[in-house]
N, C-alpha and C positions, 0 to 999 in steps of 0.2 A: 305569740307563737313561740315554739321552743326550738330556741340554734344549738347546733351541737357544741359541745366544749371545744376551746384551739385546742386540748392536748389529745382530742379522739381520733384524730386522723391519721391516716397510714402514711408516716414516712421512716424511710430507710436511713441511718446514722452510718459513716463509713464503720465495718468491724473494726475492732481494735481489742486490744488483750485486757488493756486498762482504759477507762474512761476518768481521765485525770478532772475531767470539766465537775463532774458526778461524785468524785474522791472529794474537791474541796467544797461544793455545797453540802456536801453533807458535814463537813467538818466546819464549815463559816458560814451557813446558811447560802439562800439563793441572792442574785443581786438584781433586782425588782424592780422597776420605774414604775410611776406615779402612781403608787400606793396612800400618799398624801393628796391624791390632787381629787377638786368637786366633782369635775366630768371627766369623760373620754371620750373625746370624739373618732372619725374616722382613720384621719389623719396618722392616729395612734396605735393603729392597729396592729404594726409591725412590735410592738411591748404590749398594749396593754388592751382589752376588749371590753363588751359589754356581753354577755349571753345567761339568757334566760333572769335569774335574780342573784348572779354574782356577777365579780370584774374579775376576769382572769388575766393574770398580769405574767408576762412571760420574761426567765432569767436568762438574762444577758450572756453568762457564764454557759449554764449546760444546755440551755433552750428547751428548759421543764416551763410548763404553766399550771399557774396555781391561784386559786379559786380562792378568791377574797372578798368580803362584804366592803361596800363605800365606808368609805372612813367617816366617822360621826362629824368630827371637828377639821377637815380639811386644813392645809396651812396655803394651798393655792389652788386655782380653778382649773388649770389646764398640764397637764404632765408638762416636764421641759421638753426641750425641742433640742435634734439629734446634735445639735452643736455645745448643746450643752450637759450633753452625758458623760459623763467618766466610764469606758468601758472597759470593764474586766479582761483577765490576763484570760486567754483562752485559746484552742489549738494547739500551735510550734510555740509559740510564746509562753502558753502555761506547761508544757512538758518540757521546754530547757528551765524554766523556774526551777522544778521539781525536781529533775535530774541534777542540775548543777548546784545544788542546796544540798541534794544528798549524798551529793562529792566533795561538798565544803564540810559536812559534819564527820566524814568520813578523814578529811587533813584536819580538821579541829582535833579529832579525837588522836591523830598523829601526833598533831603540834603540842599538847600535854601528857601527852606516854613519854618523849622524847625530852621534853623541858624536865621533867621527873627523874628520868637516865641521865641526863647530862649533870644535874646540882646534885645530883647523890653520887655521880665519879666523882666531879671536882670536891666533894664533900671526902670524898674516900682518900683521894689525893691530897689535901690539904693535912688529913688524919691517916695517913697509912700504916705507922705504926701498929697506934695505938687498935686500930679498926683490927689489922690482922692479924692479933695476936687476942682479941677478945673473937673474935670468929673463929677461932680454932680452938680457944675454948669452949668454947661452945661445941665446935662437933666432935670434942675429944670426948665430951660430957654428953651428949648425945649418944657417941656411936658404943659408948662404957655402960650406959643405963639402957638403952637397944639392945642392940647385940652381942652386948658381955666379951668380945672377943679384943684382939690389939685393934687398935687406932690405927686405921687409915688417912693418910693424908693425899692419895692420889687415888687414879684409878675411876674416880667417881662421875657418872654420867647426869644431866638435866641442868639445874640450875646448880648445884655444888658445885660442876665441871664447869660452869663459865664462872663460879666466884673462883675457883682457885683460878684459871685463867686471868682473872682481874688482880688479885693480889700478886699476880710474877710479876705485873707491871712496872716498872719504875714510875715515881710519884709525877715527873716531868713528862712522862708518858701519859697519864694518866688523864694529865694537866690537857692536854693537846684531845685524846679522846673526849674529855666533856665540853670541852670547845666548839668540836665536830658536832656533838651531838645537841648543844644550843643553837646553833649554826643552823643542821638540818631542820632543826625544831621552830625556828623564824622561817625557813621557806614553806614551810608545810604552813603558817602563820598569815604569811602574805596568801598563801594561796586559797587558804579558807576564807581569808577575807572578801579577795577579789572577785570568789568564784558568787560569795552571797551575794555577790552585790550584782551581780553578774556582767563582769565587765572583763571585753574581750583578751586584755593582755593577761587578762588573767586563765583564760583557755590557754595561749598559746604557753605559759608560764609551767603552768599542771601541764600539758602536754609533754613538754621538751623535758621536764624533771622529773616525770613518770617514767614516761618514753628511756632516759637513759638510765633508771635501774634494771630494766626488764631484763638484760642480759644476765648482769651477777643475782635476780633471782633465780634467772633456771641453772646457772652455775651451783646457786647453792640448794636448790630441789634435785639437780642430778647427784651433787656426793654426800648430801646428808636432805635429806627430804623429811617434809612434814606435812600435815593436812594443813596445819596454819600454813606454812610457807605456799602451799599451792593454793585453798583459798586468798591470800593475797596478789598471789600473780594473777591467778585468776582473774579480778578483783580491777586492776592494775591495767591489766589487758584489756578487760573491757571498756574502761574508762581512757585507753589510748584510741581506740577504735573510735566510741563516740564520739569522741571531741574531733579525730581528724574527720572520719566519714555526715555524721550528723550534724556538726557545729560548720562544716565543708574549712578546717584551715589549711591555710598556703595553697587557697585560690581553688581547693577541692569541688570540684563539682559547682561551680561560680563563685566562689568565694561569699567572704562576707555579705557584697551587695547580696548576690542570690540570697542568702542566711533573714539578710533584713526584710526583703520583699516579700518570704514564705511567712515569717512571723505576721508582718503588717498585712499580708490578705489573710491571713485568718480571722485576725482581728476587726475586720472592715464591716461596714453596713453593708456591703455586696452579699460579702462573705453569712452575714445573720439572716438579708433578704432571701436567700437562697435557701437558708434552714429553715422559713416560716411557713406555714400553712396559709392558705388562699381563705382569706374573710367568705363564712358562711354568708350565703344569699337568701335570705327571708324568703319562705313559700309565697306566691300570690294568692 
């Protein structure tokens, strides 16, 4: 007789804007149990089934099932058993993955802008001579083959306007600027690190070193403003927000414990048994 498919049945998934479970099957494929194994029995039903002439083996991850022929060469007789499953990162657990990877590539991408600024000042400072006087040849020879008119040396807005600002510097000055800017460029370093690996001090770390530029950027979008500049507040803000309200730190909303117990029932057999459809009952 013919059972319906496990993935024909009507059930309702909570809405959501993004289904992150669905994002990474489709990007790592699905994660399957006993696709290797000779039988399935009853037992097995909550992964894997038997209906009609395929085994529909249901993922762990987004709780899709998919329609599989028995495997010709088997390497064991019976699927493992739930203590011996590795289960995938999925729910709260797989969306702070996601989120806090895409705030670690976001301070990676800081921590080399930064290390780039800092060995090109102390580069400048070590040669400042020599640097500011071929830079101004340069835009003597520029603004003479441009604009045919006298040479400016001030006045100039965008990036000329911060190189001239860089060459008033004194060299000892200078010195101390790329220091800062190696300095900020190892926290932005620790913080990409931490955040990948996802490890809590590393929240509260990006929190509290976010958290206290947010001031002097709306200082510096109220008297010289830019899209960049408020994209990154922007940017900044959001990612202060998360981490206190979503991540719950300094005890927000139960703190950590609450944070571990939301991930771990996601993650649960309760939590899958609840997603699964009710084994079809063979007509009499």
């Amino acid at each position: 007789m013919h059972l319906p498919a496990p993935g024909t049945h009507i059930h309702r998934r909570p809405r959501r804007k993004i289904d992150w479970e669905l994002v990474v099957c489709g990007k790592r494929g699905h994660h399957l149990i006993g696709t290797d194994a000779a039988e399935v029995r009853a037992e097995h039903s909550l992964f894997a089934r038997v209906a009609g002439a395929f085994r529909w083996h249901r993922c762990l991850r987004c709780d899709s099932w998919v329609a599989l022929p028995a495997p010709e060469t088997p390497s064991r007789r019976f699927p493992p058993g739930r203590d011996e499953i590795a289960r995938p990162l999925r729910g709260k657990a797989l969306r702070d993955k996601i989120v806090l990877r895409l705030i670690a590539l976001d301070r990676a991408f800081h921590f080399v802008i930064l290390c780039l600024l800092g060995v090109a000042v102390l580069l400048i400072a070590s040669n400042e001579t020599a640097l500011r006087g071929d830079y101004y040849k340069v835009l003597t020879a520029l603004q003479q083959g441009v604009a045919g008119g006298p040479v400016q040396h001030s006045g100039h807005v965008g990036i000329l306007h911060e190189l001239d600002r860089l060459f008033t510097l004194r060299s000892g000055r200078l010195t101390e600027v790329g220091i800062a800017l190696i300095a900020f460029a190892a926290l932005e370093g620790v913080e990409a690190v931490g955040l990948w690996l996802m490890a809590r001090w590393a929240e509260y770390l990006t929190f509290i070193a976010t958290a206290a530029l947010l001031p002097l950027e709306v200082y510096e979008i109220v008297h010289k403003g830019s899209v960049l500049k408020v994209t990154g507040f922007i940017i900044n803000l959001a990612v202060v927000v998360y981490l206190l309200y979503a991540k719950r730190l300094f005890g927000l909303r139960g703190g950590g414990a609450a944070d571990e117990r939301e991930r771990a029932e996601g993650m649960s057999w309760e939590t899958i048994e609840r997603a699964t459809p009710q084994a079809p009952v063979p007509a009499s």
